[in-house]
KEKE-3310 file (N, C-alpha, C; in steps of 0.2 Angstrom, whole numbers, plus 5000, padded with zeros to 4 digits):
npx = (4919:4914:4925:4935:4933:4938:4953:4949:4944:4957:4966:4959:4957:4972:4977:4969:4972:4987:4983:4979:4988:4997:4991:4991:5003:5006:4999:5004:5016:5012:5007:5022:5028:5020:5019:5031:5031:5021:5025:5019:5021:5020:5007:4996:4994:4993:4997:5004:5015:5021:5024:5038:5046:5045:5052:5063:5068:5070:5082:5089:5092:5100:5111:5115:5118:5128:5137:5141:5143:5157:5166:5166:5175:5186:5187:5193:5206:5211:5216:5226:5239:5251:5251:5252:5269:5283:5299:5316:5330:5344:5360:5370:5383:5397:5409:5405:5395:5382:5370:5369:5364:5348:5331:5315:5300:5288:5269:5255:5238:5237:5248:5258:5272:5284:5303:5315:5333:5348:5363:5377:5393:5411:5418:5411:5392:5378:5366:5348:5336:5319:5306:5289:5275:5259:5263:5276:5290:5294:5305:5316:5327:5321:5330:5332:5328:5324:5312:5306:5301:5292:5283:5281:5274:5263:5256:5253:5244:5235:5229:5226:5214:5206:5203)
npy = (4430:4445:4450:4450:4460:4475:4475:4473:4485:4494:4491:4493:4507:4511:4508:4518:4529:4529:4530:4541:4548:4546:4551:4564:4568:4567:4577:4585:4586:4590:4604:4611:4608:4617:4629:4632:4634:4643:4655:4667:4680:4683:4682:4667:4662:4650:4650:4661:4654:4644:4649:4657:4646:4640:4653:4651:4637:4640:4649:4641:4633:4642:4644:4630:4628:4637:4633:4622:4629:4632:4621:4614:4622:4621:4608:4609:4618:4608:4600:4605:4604:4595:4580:4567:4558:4549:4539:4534:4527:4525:4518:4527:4527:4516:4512:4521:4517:4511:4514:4530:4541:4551:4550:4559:4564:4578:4578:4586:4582:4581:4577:4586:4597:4595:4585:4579:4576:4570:4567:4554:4555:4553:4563:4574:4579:4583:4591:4592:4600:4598:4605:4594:4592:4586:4571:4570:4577:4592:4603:4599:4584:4567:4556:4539:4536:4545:4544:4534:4535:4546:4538:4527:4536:4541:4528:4524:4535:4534:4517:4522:4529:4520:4510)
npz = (5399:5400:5404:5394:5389:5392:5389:5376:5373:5376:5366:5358:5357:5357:5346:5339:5340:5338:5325:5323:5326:5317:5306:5309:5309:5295:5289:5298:5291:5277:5277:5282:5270:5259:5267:5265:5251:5250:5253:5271:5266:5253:5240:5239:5227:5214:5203:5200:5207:5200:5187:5192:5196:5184:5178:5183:5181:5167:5167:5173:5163:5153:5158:5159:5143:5142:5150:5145:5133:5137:5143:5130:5122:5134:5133:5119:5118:5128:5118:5113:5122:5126:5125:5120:5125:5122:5126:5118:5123:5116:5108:5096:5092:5090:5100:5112:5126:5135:5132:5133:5122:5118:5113:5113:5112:5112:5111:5103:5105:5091:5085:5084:5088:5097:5094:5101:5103:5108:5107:5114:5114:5115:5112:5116:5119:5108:5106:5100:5092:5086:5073:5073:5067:5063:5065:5058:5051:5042:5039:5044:5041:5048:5061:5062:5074:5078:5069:5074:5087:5088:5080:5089:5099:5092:5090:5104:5109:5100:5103:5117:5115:5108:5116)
capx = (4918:4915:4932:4940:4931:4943:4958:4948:4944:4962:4967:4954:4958:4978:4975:4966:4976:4990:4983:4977:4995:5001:4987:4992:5011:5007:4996:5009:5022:5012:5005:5027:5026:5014:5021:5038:5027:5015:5024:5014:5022:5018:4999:4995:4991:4999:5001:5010:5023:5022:5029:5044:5048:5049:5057:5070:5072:5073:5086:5096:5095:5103:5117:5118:5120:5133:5142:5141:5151:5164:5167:5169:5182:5191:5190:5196:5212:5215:5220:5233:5243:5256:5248:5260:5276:5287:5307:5320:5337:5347:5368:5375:5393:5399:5415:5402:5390:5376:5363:5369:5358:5341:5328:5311:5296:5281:5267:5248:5233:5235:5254:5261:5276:5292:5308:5323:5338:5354:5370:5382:5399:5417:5421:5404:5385:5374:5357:5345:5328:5316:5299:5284:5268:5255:5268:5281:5293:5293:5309:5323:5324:5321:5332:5327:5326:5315:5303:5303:5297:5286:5279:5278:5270:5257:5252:5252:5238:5229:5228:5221:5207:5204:5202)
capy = (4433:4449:4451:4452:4468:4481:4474:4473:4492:4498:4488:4498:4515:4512:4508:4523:4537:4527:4530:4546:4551:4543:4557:4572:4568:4568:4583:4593:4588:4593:4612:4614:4611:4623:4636:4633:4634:4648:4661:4671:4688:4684:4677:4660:4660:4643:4649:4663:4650:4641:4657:4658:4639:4640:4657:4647:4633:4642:4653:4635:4630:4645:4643:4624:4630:4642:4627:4616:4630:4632:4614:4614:4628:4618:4605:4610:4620:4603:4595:4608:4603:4588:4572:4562:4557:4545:4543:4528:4528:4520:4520:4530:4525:4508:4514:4522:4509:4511:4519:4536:4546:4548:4555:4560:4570:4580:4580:4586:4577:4579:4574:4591:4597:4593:4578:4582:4572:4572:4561:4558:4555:4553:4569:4578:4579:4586:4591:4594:4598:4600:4604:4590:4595:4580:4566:4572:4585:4596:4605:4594:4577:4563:4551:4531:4533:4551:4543:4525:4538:4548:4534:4524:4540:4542:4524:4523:4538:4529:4511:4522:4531:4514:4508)
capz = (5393:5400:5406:5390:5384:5393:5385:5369:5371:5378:5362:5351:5358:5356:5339:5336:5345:5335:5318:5322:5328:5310:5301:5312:5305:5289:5290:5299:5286:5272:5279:5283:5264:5258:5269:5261:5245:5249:5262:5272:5265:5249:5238:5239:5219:5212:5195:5201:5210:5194:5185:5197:5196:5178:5176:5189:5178:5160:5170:5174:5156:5149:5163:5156:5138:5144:5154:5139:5129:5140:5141:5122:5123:5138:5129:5111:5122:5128:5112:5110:5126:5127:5127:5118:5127:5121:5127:5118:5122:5111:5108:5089:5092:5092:5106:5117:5128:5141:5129:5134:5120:5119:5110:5118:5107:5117:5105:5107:5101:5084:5086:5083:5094:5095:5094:5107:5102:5113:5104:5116:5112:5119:5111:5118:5118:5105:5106:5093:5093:5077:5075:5071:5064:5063:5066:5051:5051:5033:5039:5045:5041:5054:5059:5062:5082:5081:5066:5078:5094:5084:5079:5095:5102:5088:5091:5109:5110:5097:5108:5122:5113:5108:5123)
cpx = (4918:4921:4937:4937:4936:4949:4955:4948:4951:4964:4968:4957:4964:4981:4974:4969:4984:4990:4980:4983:4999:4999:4989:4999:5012:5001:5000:5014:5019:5010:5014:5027:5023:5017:5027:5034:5028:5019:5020:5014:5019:5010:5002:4991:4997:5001:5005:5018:5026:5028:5036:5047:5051:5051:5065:5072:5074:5078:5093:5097:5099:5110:5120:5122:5127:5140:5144:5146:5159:5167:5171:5175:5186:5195:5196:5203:5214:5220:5226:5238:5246:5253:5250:5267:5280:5297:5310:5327:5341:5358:5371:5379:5393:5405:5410:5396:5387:5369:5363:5362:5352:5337:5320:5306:5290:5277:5261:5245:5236:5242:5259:5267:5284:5296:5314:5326:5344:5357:5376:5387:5406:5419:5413:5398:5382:5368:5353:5336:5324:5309:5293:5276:5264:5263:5272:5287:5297:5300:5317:5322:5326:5327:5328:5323:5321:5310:5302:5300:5291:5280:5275:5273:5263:5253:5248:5245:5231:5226:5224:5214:5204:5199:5196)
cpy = (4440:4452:4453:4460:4476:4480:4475:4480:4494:4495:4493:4506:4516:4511:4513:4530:4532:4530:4536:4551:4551:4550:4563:4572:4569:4575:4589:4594:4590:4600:4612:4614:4617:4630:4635:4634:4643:4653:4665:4680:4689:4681:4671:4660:4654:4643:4656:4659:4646:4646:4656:4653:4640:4644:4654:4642:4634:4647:4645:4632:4637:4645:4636:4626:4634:4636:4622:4621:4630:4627:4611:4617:4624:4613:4603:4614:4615:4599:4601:4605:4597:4583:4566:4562:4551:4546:4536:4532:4524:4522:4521:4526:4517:4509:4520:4518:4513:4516:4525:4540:4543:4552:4555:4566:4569:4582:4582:4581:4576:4577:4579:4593:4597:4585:4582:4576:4572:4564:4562:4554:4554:4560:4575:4575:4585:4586:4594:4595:4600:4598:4598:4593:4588:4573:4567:4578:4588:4599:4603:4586:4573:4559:4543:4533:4540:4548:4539:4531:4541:4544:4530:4528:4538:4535:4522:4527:4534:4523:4515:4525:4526:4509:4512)
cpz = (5393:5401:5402:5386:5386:5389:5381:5368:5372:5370:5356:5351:5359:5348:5336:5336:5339:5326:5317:5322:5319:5307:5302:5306:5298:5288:5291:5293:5279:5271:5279:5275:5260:5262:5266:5254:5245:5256:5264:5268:5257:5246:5238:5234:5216:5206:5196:5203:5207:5191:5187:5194:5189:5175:5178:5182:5168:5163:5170:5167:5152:5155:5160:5152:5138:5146:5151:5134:5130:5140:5137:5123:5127:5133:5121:5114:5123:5124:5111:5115:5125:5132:5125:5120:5126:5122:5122:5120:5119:5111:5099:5088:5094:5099:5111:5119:5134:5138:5132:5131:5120:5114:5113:5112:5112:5109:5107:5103:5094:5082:5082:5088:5094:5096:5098:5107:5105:5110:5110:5115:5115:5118:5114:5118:5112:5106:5104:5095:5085:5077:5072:5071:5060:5062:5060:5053:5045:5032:5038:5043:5047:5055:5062:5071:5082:5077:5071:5085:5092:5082:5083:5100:5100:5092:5099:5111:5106:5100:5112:5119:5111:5111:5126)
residu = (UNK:UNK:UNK:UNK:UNK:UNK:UNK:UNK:UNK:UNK:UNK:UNK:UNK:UNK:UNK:UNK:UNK:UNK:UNK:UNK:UNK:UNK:UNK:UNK:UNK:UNK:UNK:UNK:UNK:UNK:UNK:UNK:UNK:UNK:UNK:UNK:UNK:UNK:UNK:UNK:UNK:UNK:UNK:UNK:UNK:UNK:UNK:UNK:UNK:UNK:UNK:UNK:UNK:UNK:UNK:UNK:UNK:UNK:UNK:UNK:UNK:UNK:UNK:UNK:UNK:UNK:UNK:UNK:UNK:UNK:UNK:UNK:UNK:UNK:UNK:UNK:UNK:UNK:UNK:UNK:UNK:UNK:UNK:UNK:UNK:UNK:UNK:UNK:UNK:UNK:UNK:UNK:UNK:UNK:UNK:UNK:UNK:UNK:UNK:UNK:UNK:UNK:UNK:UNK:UNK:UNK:UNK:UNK:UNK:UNK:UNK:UNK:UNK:UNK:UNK:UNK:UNK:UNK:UNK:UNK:UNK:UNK:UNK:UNK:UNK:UNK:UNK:UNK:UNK:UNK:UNK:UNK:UNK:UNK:UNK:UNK:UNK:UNK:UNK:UNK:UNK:UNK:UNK:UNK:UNK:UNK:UNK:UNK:UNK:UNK:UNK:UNK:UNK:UNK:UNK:UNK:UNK:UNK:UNK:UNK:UNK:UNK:UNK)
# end
């Protein structure tokens, strides 16, 4: 019976140097804290380091707001550029075959832009272009293949924001 009492202490005293090892580790890792905190150049007042903290983080919300208007901006610039493309190619003439012409409109968001039409022909190519202002154009009048691409534009954007 005596016999087991060394083991039971080597047991006790590995245990203990164990969990004292556990306590150091968490003692050292929170003093390396606190000195990141609290350096020695400067006081160890906590509502001074508060101060700092929150000058820092009312410092990063005016940087947000800033990064929030530019965004807007980016974004609102975006709608202008060419985001509707639509091409058909279709055949005018009955004595010319392989759906030579074409017609093709770049539009922005709001489907402003233009229609590019190229007829081609046995006696030549022509090509036209004419301005579009919100899916319409005020100027020139359309014909069936520029409204049908204009249109297949318009909707095609529509479906994705849909989406």
């Amino acid at each position: 019976m005596y016999s087991d009492w060394p083991v039971l202490a080597g047991v006790v005293v590995t245990a203990v140097f164990v969990w004292l090892g556990s306590l150091s580790f968490l003692v050292w890792r929170q003093n390396k804290f606190l000195k990141a905190l609290f350096p020695k150049s400067g006081e160890r007042d906590i509502r001074k380091k508060f101060e700092e903290l929150v000058k820092a983080v009312e410092g990063f919300d005016g940087k947000l707001t800033d990064l929030n208007g530019k965004v807007t901006e980016v974004n609102t610039q975006g709608m202008r550029h060419v985001q509707r493309v639509e091409l058909v190619r279709f055949n005018p003439f009955n004595e010319t075959g392989g759906d030579q012409s074409f017609t093709v409109c770049l539009l922005d968001n709001q489907g402003s832009g233009l229609v590019l039409t190229s007829l081609h022909a046995r006696s030549g190519t022509r090509v036209f272009a004419k301005p579009v202002v919100r899916g319409k154009s005020s100027r020139y009048e359309l014909s069936k293949e520029e409204e049908a691409v204009i249109k297949k534009a318009m909707e095609e954007k529509s479906h994705e924001e849909n989406s």
